[in-house]
C-alpha positions in Angstrom: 10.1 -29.4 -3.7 11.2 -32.7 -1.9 7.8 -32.7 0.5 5.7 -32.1 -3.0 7.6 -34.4 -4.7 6.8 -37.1 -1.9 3.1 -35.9 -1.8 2.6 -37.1 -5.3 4.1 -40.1 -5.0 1.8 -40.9 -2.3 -1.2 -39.3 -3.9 0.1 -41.9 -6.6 0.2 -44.9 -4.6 -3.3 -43.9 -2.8 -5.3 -44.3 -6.2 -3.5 -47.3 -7.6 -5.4 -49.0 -4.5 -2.0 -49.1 -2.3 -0.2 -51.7 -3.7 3.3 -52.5 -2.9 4.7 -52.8 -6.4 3.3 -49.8 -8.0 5.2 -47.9 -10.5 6.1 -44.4 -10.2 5.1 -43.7 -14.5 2.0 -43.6 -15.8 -0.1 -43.4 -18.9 -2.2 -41.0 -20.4 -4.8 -42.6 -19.8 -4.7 -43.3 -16.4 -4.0 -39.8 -15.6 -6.4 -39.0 -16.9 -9.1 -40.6 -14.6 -6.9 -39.8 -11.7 -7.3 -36.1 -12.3 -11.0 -36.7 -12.8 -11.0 -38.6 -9.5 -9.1 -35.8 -7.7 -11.4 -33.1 -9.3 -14.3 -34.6 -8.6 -17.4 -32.1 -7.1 -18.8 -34.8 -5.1 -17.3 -34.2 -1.9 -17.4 -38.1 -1.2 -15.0 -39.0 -4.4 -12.5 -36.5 -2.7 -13.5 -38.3 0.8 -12.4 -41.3 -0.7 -9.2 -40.3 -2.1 -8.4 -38.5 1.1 -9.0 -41.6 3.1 -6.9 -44.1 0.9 -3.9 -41.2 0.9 -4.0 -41.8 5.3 -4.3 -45.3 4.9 -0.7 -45.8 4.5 -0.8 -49.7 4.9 -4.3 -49.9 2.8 -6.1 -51.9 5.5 -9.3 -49.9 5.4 -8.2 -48.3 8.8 -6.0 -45.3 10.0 -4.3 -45.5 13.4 -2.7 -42.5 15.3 0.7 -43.8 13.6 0.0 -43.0 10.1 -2.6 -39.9 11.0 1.1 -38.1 12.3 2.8 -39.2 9.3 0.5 -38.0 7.1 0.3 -34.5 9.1 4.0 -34.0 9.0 3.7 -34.7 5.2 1.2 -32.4 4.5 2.3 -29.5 6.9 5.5 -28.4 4.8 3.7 -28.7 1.6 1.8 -25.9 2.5 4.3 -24.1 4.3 2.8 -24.2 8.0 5.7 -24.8 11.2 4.1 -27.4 12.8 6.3 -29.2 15.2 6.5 -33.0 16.0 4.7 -32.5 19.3 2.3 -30.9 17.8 1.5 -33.6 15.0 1.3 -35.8 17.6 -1.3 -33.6 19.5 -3.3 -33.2 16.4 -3.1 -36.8 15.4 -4.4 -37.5 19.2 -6.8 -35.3 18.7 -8.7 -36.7 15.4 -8.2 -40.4 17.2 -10.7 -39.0 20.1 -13.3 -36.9 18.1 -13.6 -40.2 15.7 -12.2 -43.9 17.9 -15.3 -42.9 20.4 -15.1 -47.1 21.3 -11.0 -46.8 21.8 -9.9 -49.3 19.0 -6.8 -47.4 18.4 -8.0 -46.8 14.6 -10.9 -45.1 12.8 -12.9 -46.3 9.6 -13.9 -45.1 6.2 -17.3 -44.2 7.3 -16.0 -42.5 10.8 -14.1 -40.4 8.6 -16.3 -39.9 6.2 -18.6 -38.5 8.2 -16.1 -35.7 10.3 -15.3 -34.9 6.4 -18.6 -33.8 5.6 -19.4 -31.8 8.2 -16.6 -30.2 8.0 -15.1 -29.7 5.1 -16.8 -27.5 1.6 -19.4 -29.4 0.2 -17.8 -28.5 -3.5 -14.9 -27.9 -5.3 -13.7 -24.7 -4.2 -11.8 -24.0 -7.4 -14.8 -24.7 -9.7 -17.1 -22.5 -7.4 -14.5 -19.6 -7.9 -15.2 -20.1 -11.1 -18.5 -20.2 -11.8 -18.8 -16.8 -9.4 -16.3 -15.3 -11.3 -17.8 -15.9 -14.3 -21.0 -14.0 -12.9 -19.0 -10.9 -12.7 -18.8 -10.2 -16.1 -21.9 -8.5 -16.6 -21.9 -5.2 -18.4 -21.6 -1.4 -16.8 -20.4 1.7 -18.4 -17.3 2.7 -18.6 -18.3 6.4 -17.8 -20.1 4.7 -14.5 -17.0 3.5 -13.5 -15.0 7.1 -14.2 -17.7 9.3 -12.6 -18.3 7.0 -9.7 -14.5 6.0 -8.7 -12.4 9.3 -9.9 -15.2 12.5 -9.6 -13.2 13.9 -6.8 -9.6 13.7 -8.7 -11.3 14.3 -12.1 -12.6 17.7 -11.1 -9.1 18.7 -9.5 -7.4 17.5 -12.6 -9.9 19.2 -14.5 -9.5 22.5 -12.4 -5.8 22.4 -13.1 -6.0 21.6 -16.7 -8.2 24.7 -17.0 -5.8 27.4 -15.2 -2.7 25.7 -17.1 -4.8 26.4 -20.5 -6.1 30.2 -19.1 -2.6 31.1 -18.4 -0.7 29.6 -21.5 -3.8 31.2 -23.5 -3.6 34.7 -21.9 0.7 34.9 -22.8 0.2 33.8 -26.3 -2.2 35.9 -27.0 -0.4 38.5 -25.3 3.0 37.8 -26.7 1.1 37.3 -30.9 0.4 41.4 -30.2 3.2 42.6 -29.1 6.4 44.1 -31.4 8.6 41.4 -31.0 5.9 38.7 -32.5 7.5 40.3 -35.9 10.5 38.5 -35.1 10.2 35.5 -33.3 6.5 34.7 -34.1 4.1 31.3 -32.3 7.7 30.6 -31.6 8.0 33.6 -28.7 4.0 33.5 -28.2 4.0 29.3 -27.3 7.1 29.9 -25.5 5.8 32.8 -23.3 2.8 30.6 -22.4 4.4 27.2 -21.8 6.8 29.7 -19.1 3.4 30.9 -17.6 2.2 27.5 -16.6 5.8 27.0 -15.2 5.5 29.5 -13.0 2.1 28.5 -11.8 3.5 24.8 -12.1 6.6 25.5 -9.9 4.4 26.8 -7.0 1.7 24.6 -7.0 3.7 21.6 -6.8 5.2 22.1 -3.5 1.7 22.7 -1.4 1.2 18.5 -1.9 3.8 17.8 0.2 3.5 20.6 2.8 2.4 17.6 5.3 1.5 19.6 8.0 -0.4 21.8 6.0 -2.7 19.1 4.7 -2.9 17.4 8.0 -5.0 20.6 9.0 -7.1 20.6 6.2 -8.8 17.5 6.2 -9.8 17.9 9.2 -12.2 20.0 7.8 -15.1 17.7 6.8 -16.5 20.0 4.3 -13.1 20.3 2.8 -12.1 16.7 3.1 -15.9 15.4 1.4 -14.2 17.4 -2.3 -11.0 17.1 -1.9 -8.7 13.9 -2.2 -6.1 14.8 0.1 -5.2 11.0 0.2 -3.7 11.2 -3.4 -1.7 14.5 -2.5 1.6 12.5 -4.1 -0.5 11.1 -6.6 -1.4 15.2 -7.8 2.7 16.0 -7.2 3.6 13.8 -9.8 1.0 15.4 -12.3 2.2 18.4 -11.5 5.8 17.0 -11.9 4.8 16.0 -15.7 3.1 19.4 -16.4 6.3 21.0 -15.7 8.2 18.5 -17.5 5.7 19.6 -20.8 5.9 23.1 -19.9 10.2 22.6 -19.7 9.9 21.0 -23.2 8.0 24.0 -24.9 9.1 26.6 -23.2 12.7 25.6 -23.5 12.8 24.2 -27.2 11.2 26.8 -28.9 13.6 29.2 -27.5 16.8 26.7 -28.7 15.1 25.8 -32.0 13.3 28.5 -33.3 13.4 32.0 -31.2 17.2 32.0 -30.7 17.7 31.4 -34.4 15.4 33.9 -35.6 16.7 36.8 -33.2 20.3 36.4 -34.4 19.2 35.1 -38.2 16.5 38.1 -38.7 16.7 41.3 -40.9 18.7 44.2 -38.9 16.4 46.8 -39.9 13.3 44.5 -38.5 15.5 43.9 -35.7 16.4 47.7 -34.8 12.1 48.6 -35.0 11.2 46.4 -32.5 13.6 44.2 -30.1 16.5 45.9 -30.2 16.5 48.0 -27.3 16.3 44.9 -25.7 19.9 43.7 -26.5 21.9 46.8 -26.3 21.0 47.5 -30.0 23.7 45.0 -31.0 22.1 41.6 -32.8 23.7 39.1 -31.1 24.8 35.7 -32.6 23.2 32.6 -31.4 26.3 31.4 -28.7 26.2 34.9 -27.3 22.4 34.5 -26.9 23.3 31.2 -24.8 25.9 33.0 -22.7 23.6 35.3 -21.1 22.4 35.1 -17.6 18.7 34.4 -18.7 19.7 31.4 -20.7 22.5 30.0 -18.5 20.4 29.9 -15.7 17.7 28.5 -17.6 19.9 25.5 -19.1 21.2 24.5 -15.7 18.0 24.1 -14.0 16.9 22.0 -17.0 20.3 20.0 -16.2 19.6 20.0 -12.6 15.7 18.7 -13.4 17.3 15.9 -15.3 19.1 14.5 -13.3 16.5 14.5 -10.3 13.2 13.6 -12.3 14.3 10.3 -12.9 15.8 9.2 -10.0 12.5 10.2 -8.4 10.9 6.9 -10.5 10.4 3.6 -8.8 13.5 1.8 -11.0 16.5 3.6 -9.2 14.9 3.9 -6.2 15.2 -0.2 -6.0 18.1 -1.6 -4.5 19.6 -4.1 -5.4 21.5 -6.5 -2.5 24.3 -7.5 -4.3 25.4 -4.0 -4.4 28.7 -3.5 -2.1 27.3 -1.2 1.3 29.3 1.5 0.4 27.4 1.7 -3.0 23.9 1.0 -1.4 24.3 4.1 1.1 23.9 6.3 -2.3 21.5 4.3 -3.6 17.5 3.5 -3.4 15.7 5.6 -1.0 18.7 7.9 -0.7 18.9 8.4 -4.4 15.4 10.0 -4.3 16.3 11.2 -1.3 19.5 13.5 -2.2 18.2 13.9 -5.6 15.4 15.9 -4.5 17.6 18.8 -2.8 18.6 19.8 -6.0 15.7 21.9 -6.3 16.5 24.2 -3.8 19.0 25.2 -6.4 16.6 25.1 -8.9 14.4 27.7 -7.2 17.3 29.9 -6.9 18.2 29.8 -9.9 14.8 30.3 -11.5 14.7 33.6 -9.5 17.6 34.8 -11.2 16.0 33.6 -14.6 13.1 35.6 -13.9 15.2 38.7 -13.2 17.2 38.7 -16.3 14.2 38.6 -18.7 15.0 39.7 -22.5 11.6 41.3 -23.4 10.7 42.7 -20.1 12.2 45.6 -18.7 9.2 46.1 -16.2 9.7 45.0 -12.9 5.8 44.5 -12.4 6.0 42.0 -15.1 8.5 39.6 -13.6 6.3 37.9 -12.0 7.5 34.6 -11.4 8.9 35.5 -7.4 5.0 36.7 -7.0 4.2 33.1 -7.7 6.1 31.1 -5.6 6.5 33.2 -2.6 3.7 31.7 -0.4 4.7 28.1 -1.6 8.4 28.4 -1.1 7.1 30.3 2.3 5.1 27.4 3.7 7.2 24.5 2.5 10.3 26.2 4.1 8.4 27.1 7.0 7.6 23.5 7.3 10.9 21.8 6.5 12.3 24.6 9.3 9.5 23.4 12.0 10.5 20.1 11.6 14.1 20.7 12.0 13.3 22.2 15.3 11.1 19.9 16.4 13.0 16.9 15.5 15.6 18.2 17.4 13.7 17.5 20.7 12.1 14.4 19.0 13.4 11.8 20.2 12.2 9.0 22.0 13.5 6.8 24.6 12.5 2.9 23.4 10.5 0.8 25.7 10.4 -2.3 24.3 12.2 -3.6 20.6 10.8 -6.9 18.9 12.0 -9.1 16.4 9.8 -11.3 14.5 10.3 -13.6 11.5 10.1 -12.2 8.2 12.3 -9.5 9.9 9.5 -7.1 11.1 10.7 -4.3 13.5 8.3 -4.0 16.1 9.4 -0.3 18.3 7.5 0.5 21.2 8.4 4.2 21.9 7.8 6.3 24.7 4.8 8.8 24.2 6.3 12.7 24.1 4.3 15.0 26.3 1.3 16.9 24.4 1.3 14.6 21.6 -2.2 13.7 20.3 -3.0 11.3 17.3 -6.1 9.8 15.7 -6.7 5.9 14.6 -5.0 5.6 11.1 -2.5 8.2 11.6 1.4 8.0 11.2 4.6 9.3 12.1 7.8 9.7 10.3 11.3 8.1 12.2 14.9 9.4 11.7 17.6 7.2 12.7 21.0 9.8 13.0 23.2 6.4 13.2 21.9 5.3 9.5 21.5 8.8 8.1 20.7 12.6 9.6 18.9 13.4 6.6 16.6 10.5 6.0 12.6 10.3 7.3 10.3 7.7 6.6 6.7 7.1 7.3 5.2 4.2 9.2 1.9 3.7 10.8 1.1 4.4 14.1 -0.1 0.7 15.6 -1.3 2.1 18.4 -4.4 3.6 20.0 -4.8 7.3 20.4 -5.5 6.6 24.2 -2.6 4.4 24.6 0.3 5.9 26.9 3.2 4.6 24.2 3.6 5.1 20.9 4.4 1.4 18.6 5.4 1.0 15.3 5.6 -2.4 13.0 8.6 -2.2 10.5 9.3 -4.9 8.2 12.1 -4.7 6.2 11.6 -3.5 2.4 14.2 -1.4 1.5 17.7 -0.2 2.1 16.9 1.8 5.4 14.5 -0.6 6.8 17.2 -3.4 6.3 19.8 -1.5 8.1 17.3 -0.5 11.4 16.6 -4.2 11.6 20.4 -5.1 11.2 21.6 -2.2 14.3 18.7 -3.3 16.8 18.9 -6.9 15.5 22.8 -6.5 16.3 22.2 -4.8 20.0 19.4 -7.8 21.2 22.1 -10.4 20.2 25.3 -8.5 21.7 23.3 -7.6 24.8 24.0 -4.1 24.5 21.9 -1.5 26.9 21.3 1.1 24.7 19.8 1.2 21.8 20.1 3.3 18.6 18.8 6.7 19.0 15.4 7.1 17.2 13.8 10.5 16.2 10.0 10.7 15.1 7.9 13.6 13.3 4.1 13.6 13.0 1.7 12.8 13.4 0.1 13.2 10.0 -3.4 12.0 8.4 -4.1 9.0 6.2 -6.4 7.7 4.2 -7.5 5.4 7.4 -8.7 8.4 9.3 -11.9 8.8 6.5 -13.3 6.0 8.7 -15.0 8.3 10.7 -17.6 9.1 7.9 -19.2 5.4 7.9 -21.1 3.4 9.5 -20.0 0.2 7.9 -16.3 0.0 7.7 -14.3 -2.7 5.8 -10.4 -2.6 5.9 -8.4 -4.8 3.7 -4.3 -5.5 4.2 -1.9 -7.2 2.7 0.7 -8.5 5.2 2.2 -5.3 5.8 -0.7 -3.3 5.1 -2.6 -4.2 7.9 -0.6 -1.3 10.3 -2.6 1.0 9.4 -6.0 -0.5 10.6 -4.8 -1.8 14.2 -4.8 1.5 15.5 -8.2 1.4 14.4 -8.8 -1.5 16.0 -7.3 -0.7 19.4 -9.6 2.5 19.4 -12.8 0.3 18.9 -11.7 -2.1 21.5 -11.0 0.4 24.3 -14.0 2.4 22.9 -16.0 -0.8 23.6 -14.9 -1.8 27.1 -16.0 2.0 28.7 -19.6 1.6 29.7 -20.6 4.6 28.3 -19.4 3.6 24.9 -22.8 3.3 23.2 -21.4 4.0 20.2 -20.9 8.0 20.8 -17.6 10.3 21.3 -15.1 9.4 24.4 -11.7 10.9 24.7 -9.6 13.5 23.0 -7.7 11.8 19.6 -10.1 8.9 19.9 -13.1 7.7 17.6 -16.0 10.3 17.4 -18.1 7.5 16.9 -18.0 3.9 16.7 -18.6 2.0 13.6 -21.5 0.3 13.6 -20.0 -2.9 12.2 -16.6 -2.8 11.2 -14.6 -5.8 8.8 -10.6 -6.6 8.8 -9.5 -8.7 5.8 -6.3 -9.8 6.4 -4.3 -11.6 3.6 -1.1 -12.9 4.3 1.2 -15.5 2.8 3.5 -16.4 5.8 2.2 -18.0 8.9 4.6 -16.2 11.0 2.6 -12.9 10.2 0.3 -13.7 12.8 2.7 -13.1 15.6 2.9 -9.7 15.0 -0.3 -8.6 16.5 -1.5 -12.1 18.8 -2.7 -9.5 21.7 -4.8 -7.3 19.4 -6.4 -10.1 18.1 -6.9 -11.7 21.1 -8.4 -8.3 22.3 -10.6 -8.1 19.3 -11.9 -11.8 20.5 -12.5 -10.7 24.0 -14.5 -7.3 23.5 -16.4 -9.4 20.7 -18.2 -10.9 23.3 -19.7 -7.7 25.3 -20.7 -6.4 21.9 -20.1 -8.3 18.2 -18.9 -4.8 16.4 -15.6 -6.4 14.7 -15.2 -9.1 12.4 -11.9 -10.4 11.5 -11.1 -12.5 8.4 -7.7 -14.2 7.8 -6.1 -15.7 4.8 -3.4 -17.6 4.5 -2.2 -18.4 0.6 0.4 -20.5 1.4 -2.1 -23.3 2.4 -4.1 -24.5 -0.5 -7.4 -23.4 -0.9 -10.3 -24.9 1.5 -11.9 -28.5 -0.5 -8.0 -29.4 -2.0 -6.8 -32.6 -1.0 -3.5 -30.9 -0.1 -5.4 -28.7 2.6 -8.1 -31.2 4.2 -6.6 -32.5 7.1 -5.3 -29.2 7.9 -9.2 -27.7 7.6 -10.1 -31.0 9.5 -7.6 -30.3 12.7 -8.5 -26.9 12.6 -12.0 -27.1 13.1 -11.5 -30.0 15.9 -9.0 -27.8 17.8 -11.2 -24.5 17.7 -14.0 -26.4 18.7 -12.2 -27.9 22.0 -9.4 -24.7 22.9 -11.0 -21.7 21.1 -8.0 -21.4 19.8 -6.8 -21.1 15.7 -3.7 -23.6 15.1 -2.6 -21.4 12.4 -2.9 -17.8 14.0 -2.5 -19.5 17.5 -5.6 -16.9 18.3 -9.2 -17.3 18.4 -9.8 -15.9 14.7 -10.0 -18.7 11.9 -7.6 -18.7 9.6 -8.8 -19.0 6.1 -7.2 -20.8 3.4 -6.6 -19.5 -0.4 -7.2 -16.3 -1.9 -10.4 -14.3 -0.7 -13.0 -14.5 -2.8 -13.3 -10.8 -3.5 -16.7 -11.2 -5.5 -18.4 -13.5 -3.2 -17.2 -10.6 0.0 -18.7 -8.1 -1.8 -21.9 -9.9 -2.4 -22.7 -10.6 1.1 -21.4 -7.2 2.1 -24.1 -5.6 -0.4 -26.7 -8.1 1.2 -26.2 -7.6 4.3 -26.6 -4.2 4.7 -28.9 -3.0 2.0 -29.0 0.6 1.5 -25.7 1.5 3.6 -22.4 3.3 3.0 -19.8 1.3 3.1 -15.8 2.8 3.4 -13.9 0.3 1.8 -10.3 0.5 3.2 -7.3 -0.7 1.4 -3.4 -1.0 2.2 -1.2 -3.0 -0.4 -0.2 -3.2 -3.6 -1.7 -2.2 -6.8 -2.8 -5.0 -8.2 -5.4 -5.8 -5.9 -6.2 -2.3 -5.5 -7.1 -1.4 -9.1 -9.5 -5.3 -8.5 -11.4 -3.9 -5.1 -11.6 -0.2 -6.5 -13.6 -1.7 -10.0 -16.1 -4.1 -7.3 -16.7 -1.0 -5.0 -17.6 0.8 -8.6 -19.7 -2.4 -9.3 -21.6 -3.1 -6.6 -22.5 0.4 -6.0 -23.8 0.3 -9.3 -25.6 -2.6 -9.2 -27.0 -2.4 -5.8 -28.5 -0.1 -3.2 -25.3 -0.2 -1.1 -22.7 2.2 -2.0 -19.2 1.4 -1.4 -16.7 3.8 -1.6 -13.0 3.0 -1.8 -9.8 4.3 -0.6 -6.0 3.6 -0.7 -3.1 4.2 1.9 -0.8 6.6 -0.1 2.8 8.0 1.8 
């Protein structure tokens, strides 16, 4: 606040012409025509303005002096580290590009002229705007649907349609049977709603059977119809379609076929259900002290408690918490929460077994359901106990980076294989025996070490950082013991399919795409590359042309991959394949006074070292928010007729934005671009 605060005062002082004895308050008037001045289109009103706000002294000159003052000013206002030698080095540097004679000061019309050719010829907010007024052009809302959700829409639809055919087939069953003439649509919806439980109780657990679902995409034909990326996504449906069928089922049994068995006429009651119950009519309580319904009340008991602290509220932590409370809390309350269905299987065995109306063991169906899904999932959970018994991994190489990231370089285990975009799932025994979580894989598949980028997010995350954080600064030799599971597919690994490949992550989110990366560089440096298969785990192809759109709003970011980038540059060179685009939102957008001389050094230090101030590698660092609209348009232009995969790792918000452009300009233009979101 204190380096804005001094910014505007000497914004202030630059347009009251510099004088000594100007006054800090203003009228309306005149700020008026000082925000007209500073949003000016004409790049040489802003030229102006920029020159008088160097020109400390108001001479009409700017020596090296004030050039370093005005750097250091301007650095912490948009949140860059820039160092007093390096102000000076920058301020040195402007001096020689424009004092060509050696005066020891430059001019309005030196600068002037370095401003134009490098700086945006407009007002970079007003051209955002008028561009993103141009998206608003009309398309159908069924367009959008068909294009963007066809491949969920005709799961969802598939499911809808066997919930429907099952609840359908009870109730009509149920409406023809004896006792209907007690009960009524009470027993007949209540029958159906348990049909689509049992179907529901199965189904749900193939999503997660990770393994499972790592094998089938591989199959392309498989993989082309089905989303397997939104696996979690289709859990959670299933989760509410269970939650529906748990409402009907169970409260038109409490409320209306409970009352109506113990509250009907004895003689109805001994002609047709009576058999059933010993040929005593029992009372409502002794109805609900039975084994069916017993059973059937404590799973509903057990399901609420862990159906809600499976949401995203409990699940966030909050730091003020004391540490014994946080080690129940976030990730381990979904965590701990989500064992209590292994009791709620159990227990809807025994609910099964213990029917009222079904004496038949052929009709108890519901073990006949769930015993390939319990099967598998077990068979999975069991695997992975084994295996992450063996798993774990002696650690190369630990480092710390600011922002607290976690960067793990792990040794490789013998016979383990991966593909670009993959990840892996760590344990930590010294935080907890019991807790997995997924991170991508930042390495390539013919790398002899496995690497990992953590930063810390949540309660788990912040405790890894804290034990190897506390073994760097003690100087201890070992480090805490890391198991790893996997590895498992992505949504990345769809890159395969496209020619034309554009990735887009947001801080974070960018792990998932430097494997991809790393594959395309190594692909690129065998001589043989042309573009064709090489190596077991590794790219069947190379892309064509492949995009990285990295936005970030901390320059420290940028340290986390420096050699990858610098890798990127490097192979560049034998064969242009990879473009990389950074942005940095903590500077202010490219053409705002606050940003100029920033865009100005820049341009002067790439041009003479090859090397980005801001990234310290030799990708440009954009300034601002991308211009999503604009990216797309050149994209589209570019290469007409393509298909584009459109890549995306970070949070919603943006992803809803990039998922309704791919819809757009697939719409609108020959080039199809289809999207796709990292899901864990």
């Amino acid at each position: 606040m204190r380096e804005t605060a001094e910014f505007g005062e000497e914004v202030l002082r630059a347009m009251r012409g510099g004088r000594r004895d100007w006054k800090r308050d203003i009228t309306k008037s005149e700020l008026h025509s000082y925000w007209c001045r500073m949003t000016d289109p004409w790049l040489d009103s802003r030229i102006l303005l920029f020159f008088d706000l160097c020109d400390r002294n108001m001479d009409g000159r700017i020596d090296e002096r004030e050039m370093k003052q005005v750097i250091s000013l301007i650095s912490p206002i948009n949140k860059l580290a820039i160092k007093k030698k390096e102000a000076e080095e920058y301020a040195a540097l402007i001096m020689e590009a424009l004092d060509l004679q050696h005066r020891g000061y430059i001019q309005a019309s030196e600068f002037e002229a370095l401003c134009k050719a490098i700086l945006p010829k407009g007002s970079s907010t007003i051209s955002y705007k008028k561009n993103h007024g141009q998206q608003q052009e009309p398309i159908s809302k069924a367009e959008i649907l068909f294009r963007s959700y066809w491949r969920r829409a005709w799961i969802i639809g598939l499911w809808l349609m066997i919930c429907f055919a099952f609840f359908t087939w009870k109730f009509i069953q149920y409406s023809h049977r004896a006792a209907f003439q007690v009960m009524g649509y009470c027993l007949s919806t209540a029958k159906g709603a348990a049909e689509t439980l049992k179907f529901n109780m199965a189904l749900i657990l193939l999503p997660v059977c990770r393994n499972t679902i790592t094998w089938l995409r591989n199959n392309p034909g498989l993989n082309s119809v089905i989303p397997f990326n939104d696996n979690i996504n289709f859990h959670k449906v299933i989760a509410g379609g269970i939650v529906i069928g748990v409402i009907l089922h169970g409260g038109t049994h409490l409320a209306c076929d409970f009352p109506r068995i113990s509250g009907s006429d004895r003689s109805v009651f001994r002609q047709t259900i009576a058999a059933n119950f010993g040929y005593q009519q029992p009372s409502y309580f002794q109805i609900l002290s039975t084994t069916e319904v017993a059973s059937g009340i404590a799973m509903v008991v057990l399901m609420m408690i862990a159906f809600p602290l499976a949401t995203k509220w409990p699940r966030r932590q909050s730091p003020s918490l004391p540490r014994s409370v946080r080690k129940v809390t976030g990730y381990n309350t979904f965590w701990y929460s989500h064992h209590l269905f292994v009791p709620v299987y159990a227990l809807l065995i025994v609910h099964s077994m213990f029917l009222f109306l079904t004496d038949n063991l052929v009709e108890k169906t519901t073990w006949m359901y769930i015993a390939i899904p319990v099967l598998l999932y077990a068979g999975e959970r069991i695997i992975r106990a084994i295996r992450s018994g063996f798993s774990e991994v002696e650690i190369l190489k630990v480092s710390l980076y600011p922002g607290k990231v976690l960067s793990l370089k792990l040794q490789k285990p013998k016979g383990f294989r991966h593909k670009s975009g993959m990840y892996i799932f760590i344990q930590c025994p010294q935080i907890s025996p019991f807790e997995w979580h997924p991170f991508s894989l930042t390495c390539g598949p013919e790398d002899d070490y496995l690497s990992v980028h953590i930063k810390t997010l949540g309660d788990w995350s912040c405790q890894l950082y804290s034990l190897f954080e506390e073994a760097i600064l003690t100087g201890l030799k070992q480090y805490p013991k890391i198991y790893i599971d996997g590895p498992y597919g992505a949504s990345s690994q769809d890159h395969i399919k496209y020619d034309i490949v554009v990735m887009v992550g947001l801080g974070i989110g960018i792990t998932p795409f430097i494997s991809i990366l790393k594959d395309i560089a190594t692909r690129l440096k065998k001589p043989s590359s042309n573009h064709a298969a090489c190596g077991e785990g590794s790219l069947e192809k190379i892309p064509l042309k492949a995009y990285l759109y990295w936005v970030t709003r901390e320059q420290s970011s940028f340290n986390w991959f420096t050699d990858v980038m610098k890798e990127i540059a490097d192979t560049n060179q034998k064969q242009a394949v990879v473009e990389v685009f950074n942005f940095l939102t903590s500077v202010y957008q490219e053409g705002d006074a606050r940003s100029a001389l920033i865009t100005i050094i820049q341009s002067l230090y790439q041009a003479k070292y090859g090397i980005d101030i801001v990234s310290r590698t030799p990708v440009r660092t954009q300034f601002g928010r991308p211009n999503w609209f604009n990216i797309f348009s050149k994209l589209a232009r570019r290469h007409r007729g393509a298909r584009i995969g459109v890549f995306y790792c970070g949070p919603m918000t943006l992803a809803r934005e990039l998922e309704k452009l791919c819809t757009k300009f697939s719409t609108k233009t020959n080039t199809i671009f289809v999207f796709h979101k990292e899901n864990y």
